[in-house]
C-alpha positions in Angstrom: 11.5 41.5 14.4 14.8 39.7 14.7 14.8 36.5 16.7 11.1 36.3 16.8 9.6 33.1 16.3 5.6 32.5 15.9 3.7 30.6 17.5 2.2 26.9 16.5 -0.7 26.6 15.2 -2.3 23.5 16.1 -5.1 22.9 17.8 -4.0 21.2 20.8 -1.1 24.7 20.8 -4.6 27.1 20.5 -5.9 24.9 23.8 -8.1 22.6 21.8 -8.7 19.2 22.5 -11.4 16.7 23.4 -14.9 16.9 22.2 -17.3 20.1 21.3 -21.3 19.8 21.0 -21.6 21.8 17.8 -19.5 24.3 15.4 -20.7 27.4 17.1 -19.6 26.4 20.8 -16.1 25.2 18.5 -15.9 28.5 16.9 -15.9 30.7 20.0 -13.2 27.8 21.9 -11.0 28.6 19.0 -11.0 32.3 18.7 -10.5 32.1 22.3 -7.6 29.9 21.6 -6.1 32.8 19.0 -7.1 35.3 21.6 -4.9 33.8 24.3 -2.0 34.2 22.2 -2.3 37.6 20.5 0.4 39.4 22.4 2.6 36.5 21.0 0.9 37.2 17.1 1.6 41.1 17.8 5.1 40.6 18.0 5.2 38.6 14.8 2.2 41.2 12.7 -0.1 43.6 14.0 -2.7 41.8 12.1 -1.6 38.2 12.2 -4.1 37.3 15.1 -6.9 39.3 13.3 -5.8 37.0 10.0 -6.6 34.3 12.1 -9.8 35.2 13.5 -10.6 36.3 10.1 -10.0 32.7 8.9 -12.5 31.4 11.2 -14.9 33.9 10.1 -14.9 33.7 6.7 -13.3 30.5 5.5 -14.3 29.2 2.5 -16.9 32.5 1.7 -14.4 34.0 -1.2 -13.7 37.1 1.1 -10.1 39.3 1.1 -8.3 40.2 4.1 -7.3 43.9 3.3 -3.9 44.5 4.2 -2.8 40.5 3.4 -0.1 41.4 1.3 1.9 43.0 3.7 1.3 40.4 6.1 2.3 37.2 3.9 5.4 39.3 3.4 6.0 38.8 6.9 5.2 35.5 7.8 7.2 34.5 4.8 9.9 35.6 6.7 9.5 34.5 10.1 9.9 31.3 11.3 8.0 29.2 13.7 8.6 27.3 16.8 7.0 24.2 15.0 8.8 22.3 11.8 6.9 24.3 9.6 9.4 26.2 6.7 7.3 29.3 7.6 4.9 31.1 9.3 2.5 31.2 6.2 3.4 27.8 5.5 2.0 27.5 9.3 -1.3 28.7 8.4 -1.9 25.7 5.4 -0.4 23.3 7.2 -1.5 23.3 10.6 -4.3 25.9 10.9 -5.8 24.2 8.7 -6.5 21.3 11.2 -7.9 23.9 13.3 -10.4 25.8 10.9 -11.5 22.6 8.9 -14.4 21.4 11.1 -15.8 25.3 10.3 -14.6 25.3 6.8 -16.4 22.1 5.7 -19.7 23.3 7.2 -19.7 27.2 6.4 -18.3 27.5 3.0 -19.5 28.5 0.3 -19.1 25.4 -1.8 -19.6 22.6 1.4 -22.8 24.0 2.5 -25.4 22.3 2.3 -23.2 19.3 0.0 -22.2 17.5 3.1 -24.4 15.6 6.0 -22.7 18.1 8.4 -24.2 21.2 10.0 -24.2 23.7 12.2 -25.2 21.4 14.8 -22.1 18.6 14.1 -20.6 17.6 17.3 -16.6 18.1 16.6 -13.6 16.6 17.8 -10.4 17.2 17.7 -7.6 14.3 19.3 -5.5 15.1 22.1 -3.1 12.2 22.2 -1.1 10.2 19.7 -3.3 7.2 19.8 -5.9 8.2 17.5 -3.0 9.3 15.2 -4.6 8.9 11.5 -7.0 11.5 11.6 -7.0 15.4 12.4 -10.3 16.1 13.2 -14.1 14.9 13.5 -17.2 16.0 12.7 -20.1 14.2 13.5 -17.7 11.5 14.5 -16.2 11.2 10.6 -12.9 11.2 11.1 -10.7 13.5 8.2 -7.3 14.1 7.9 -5.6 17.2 6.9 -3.4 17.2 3.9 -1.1 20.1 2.3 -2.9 21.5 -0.7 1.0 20.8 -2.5 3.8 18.8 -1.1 4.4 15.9 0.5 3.0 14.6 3.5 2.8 10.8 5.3 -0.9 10.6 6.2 -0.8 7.0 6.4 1.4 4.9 8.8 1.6 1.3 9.1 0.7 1.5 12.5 -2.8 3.4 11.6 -3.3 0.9 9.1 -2.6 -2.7 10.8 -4.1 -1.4 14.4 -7.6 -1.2 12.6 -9.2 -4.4 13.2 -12.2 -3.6 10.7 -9.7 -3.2 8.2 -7.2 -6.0 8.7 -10.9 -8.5 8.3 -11.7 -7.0 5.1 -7.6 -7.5 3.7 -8.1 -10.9 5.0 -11.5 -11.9 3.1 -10.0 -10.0 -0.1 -8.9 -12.4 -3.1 -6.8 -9.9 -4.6 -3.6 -11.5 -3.0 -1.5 -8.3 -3.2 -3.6 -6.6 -0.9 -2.9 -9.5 1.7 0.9 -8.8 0.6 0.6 -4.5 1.2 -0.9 -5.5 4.4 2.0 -8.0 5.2 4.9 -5.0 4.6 3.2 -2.4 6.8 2.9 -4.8 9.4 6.9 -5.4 9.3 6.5 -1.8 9.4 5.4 -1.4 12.3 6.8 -4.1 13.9 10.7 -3.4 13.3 12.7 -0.2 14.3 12.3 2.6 12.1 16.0 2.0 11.0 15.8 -1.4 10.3 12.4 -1.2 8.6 13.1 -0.7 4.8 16.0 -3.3 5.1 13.8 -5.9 6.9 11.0 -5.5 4.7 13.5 -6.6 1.7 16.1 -9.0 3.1 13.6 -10.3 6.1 15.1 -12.0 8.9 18.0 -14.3 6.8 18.7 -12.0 3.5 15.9 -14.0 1.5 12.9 -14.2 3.5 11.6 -10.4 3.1 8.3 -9.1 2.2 10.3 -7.6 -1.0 12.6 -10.4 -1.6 11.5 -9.7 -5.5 14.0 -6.7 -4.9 17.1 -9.0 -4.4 19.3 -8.9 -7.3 18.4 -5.4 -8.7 21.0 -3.4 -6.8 24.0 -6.5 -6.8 27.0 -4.2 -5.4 24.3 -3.5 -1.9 22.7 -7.1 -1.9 26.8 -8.1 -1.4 26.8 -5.8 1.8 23.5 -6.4 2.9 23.3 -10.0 2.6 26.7 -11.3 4.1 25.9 -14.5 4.3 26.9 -17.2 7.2 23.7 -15.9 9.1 26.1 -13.1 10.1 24.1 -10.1 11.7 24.2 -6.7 9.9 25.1 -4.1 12.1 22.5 -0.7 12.3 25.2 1.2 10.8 25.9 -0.7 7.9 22.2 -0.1 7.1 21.8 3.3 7.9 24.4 4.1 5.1 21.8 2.3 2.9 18.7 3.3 4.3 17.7 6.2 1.8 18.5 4.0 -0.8 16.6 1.1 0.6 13.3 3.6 0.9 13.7 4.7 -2.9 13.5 1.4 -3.7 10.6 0.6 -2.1 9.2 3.7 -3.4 9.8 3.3 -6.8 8.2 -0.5 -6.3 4.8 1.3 -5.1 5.0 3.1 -7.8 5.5 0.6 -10.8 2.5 -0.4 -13.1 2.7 -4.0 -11.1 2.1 -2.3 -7.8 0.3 0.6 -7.5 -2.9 0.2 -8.9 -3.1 -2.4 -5.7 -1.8 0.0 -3.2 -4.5 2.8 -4.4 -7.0 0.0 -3.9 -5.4 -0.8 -0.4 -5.6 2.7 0.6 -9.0 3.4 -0.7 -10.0 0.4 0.6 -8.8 1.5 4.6 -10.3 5.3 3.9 -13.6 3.7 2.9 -13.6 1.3 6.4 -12.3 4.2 8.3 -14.9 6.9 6.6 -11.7 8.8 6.4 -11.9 12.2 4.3 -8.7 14.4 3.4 -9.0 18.5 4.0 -6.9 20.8 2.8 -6.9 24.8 3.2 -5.2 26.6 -0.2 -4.9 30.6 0.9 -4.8 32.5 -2.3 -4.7 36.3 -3.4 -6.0 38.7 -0.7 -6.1 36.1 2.2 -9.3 34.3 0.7 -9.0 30.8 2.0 -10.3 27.5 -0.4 -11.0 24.8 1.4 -10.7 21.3 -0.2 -12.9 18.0 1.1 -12.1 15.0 -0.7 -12.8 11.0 -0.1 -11.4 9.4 -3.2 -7.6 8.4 -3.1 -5.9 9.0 -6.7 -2.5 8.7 -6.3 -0.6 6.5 -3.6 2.8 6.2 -2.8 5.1 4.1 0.1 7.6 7.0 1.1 9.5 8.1 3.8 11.5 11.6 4.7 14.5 10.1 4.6 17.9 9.4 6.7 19.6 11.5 9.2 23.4 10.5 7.9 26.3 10.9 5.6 24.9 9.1 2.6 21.9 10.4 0.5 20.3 8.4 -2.8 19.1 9.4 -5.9 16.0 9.1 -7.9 16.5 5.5 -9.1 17.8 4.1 -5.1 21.3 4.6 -5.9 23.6 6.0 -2.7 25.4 9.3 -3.7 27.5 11.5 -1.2 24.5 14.3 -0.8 24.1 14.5 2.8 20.2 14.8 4.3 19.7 16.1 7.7 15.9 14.7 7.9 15.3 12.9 10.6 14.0 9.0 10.2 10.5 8.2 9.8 8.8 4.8 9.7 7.7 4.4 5.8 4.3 5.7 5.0 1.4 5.9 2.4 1.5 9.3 0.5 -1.4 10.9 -1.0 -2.8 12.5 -3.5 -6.7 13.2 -4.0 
């Protein structure tokens, strides 16, 4: 139907929230939860909110939906009032933070593998301070990831804020943990806009985090580092702020770096008992869920700047406009 927009899908949108004694108690809040909404679903699918339900009943157990086809058609086409590209995407991206608890404990390939049960207390967050996590079961908090795609798990808030954490950085020898550490907590510390240019040029043009990044891009170093103590204005750096985050991107990601920075973020999943879900829906609506603990892959990204001026893939600016909107640089992962 033209115009029609679907419905988020989170859990806190499904009227989750707070703390549930076991999975069957958590089960029957959330179909309740899809329930409340299924006039809402009916205008998007006739079956969307039976989809749903479906999901919750069957997660994991290798079962088709009969009719799916038709539906993904649809959803494929209808957007959402969330800042998902689509309603399927919806379903994989934040559905998944609603089924997870019951997909890690009643699938077919989890149960029985994990210390959960039926009888795992879950919890789902209602406010942005316990950001870093999605959901818990049992009190193990895990974190919902795309099964393709980007997506920031990891901000540098999450990961200075744990006190646990910042003890076992400080007792490490491996001094580029100490220096990871050090950049999320300029991070954090310095508006988002200013945050890539602060963490390279610090406080006087030399003093950064990254000052090993001076001299590699000459013609911006001559804008960026005036001289004179003269202040940089915001604008000047939100020209270069895409190509200030590709650069520290492609740092994270050079043979020097990121061997640490998967050690770093192994290192805070491990302290945190922090596992990564995902939810891949395949042919016929079957739904394979994913329940990982071991970082591979880590890089320091960000979504990029609202603005006139875009960079390419080695932090050079070019004229190719973005119209993301700024995020504070995080840890990207794959696992």
């Amino acid at each position: 139907m033209a115009g029609v927009k679907s419905p988020g899908l989170k859990p806190t949108e499904l009227g989750l929230g707070g703390k549930y004694s076991n999975i069957r108690v958590y089960k029957s809040a959330l179909i309740d939860g899809i329930n409340s909404k299924k006039k809402e679903f009916d205008m998007v699918h006739p079956e969307y909110a039976n989809y749903l339900i479906f999901l919750v009943q069957n997660a994991g157990t290798g079962k088709a939906f009969t009719g799916f086809n038709e539906l993904k058609q649809t959803l494929l086409k209808t957007p959402t009032i969330s800042d998902s590209k689509n309603s399927f995407s919806e379903i994989e991206k934040y559905f998944a933070e609603a089924v997870g608890p019951i997909a890690i404990v009643e699938s077919n390939e989890y149960k029985g593998n994990t210390p959960f049960t039926m009888n795992s207390s879950v919890g789902v967050p209602t406010s942005k301070n316990e950001s870093g996590y999605d959901f818990t079961v049992n009190g193990t908090e895990i974190t919902v990831k795309m099964p393709t795609g980007k997506t920031n798990t990891l901000k540098p808030g999450d990961i200075v804020n744990d006190t646990e954490f910042a003890k076992l950085v400080s007792k490490s020898t491996n001094r580029k943990l100490k220096i990871l550490f050090q950049l999320f907590k300029v991070l954090d510390e310095t508006p988002t806009k200013r945050g890539a240019y602060t963490a390279i040029y610090g406080t006087t043009g030399t003093n950064g985090v990254l000052k090993e990044l001076l001299g590699n891009k000459k013609e911006q170093d001559t804008i960026l580092r005036p001289g004179g103590n003269v202040d940089v204005p915001d604008n000047i750096i939100m020209m270069y702020g895409n190509a200030l985050e590709k650069q520290i991107e492609n740092w994270s990601k050079s043979n020097g770096w990121n061997a640490a920075l998967i050690e770093f973020t192994n290192l805070y999943y491990t302290t945190k008992k922090l596992f990564a879900f995902s939810l891949k829906v395949g042919a016929g609506g079957k739904a394979t869920p994913k329940f990982k603990s071991a970082v591979k892959g880590a890089s320091i990204t960000g979504k990029g700047r609202a603005g006139p001026f875009g960079t390419d893939a080695n932090g050079n600016m070019t004229s190719s406009p973005t119209r993301v909107k700024p995020e504070k640089l995080g840890i990207q992962m794959s696992f």
